[in-house]
C-alpha positions as CSV (number, residue, x, y, z in Angstrom):
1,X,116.4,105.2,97.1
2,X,114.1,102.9,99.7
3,X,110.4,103.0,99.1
4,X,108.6,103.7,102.4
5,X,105.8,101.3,100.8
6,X,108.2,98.3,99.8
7,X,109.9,98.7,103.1
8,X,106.6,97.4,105.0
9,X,105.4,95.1,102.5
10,X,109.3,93.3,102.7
11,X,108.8,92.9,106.7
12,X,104.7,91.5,106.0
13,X,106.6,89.0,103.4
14,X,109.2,88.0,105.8
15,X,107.1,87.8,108.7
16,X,104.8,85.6,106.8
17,X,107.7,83.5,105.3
18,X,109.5,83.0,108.6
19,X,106.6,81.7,109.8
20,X,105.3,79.4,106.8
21,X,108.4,76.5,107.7
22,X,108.3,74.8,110.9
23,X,111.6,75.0,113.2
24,X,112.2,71.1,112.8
25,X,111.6,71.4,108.8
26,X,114.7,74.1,108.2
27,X,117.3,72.1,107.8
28,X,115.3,70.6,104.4
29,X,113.6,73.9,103.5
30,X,113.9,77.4,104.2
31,X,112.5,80.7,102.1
32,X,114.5,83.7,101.9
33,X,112.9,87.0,101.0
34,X,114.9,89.8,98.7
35,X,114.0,93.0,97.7
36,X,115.4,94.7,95.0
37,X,113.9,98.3,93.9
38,X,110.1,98.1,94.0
39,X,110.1,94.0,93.9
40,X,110.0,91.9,96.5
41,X,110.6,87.7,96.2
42,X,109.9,84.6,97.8
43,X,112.8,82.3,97.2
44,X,112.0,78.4,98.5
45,X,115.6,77.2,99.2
46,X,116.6,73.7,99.6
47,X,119.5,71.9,100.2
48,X,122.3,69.7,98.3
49,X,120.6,66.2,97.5
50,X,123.4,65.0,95.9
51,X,127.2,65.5,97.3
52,X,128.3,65.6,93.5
53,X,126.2,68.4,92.4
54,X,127.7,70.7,95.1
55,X,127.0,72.7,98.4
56,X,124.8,75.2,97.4
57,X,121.7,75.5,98.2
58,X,118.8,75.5,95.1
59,X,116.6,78.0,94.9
60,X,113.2,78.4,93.1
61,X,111.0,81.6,93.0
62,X,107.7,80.8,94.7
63,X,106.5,84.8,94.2
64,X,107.2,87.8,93.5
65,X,105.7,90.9,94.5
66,X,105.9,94.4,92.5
67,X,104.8,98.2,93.7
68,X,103.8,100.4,91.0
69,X,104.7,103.9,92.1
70,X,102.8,105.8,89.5
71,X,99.7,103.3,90.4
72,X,100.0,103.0,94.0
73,X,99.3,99.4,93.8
74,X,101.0,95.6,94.1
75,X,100.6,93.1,91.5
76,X,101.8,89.3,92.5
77,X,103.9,86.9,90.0
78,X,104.0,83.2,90.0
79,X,107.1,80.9,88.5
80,X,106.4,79.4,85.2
81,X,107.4,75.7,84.6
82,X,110.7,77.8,82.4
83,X,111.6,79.4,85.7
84,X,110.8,83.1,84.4
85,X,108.1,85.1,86.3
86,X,104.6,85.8,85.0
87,X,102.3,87.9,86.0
88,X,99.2,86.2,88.5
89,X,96.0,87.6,86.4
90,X,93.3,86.4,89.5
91,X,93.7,88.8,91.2
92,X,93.9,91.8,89.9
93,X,96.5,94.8,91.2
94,X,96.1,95.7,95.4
95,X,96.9,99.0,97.2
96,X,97.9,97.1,99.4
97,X,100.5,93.6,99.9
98,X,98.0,91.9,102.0
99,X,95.2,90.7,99.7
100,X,98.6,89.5,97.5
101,X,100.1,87.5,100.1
102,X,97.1,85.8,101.8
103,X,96.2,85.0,97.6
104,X,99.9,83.2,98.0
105,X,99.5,81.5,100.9
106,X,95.9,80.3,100.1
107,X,97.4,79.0,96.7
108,X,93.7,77.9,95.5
109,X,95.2,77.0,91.6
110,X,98.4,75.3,92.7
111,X,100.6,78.8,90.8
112,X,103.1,79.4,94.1
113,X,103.5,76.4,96.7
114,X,101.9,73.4,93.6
């Protein structure tokens, strides 16, 4: 079942992701945005560097955003150097995605975008 809540926040995080890589930049970056249950990620994508390592496109989480139902709130998640997601302590839980997102974007200790 969709989440009313998650619903907006995914189309705040896509706006704002569409509009973080210029047009003339996409075919060396792009960021996809997925939502699964009450999460929703930032994925930066890049492409093959090397034709022996493949086709596919690499991706590395830049954030993830979770919506606690029972607290009505978001909490944001940064990538560790392991690749696993941990929790982004500076700013504590939001009611709203907003707060979360411009805390992404403004990046002030290097967690999301380095």
């Amino acid at each position: 079942m969709s989440r009313p809540e998650v619903e907006f926040a995914a189309k705040l995080v896509e706006r704002y992701a569409a509009a973080k890589v210029p047009a003339e930049a996409q075919d060396q970056v792009r960021l996809e945005v997925e939502t699964a249950g009450n999460s929703i990620t930032i994925w930066e994508c890049r492409p093959p560097w090397r034709p022996e390592y493949g086709l596919e496109w690499t991706r590395m989480g830049i954030a993830r955003f979770r919506y606690s139902p029972s607290e009505k709130s978001w909490s944001v998640y940064w990538t560790r150097s392991d690749l696993k997601f941990q929790r982004y302590t500076l700013v504590g839980p939001q009611s709203g995605i907003g707060p979360l997102l411009d805390e992404v974007a403004r990046d002030p200790h290097a967690c999301f975008w380095g």
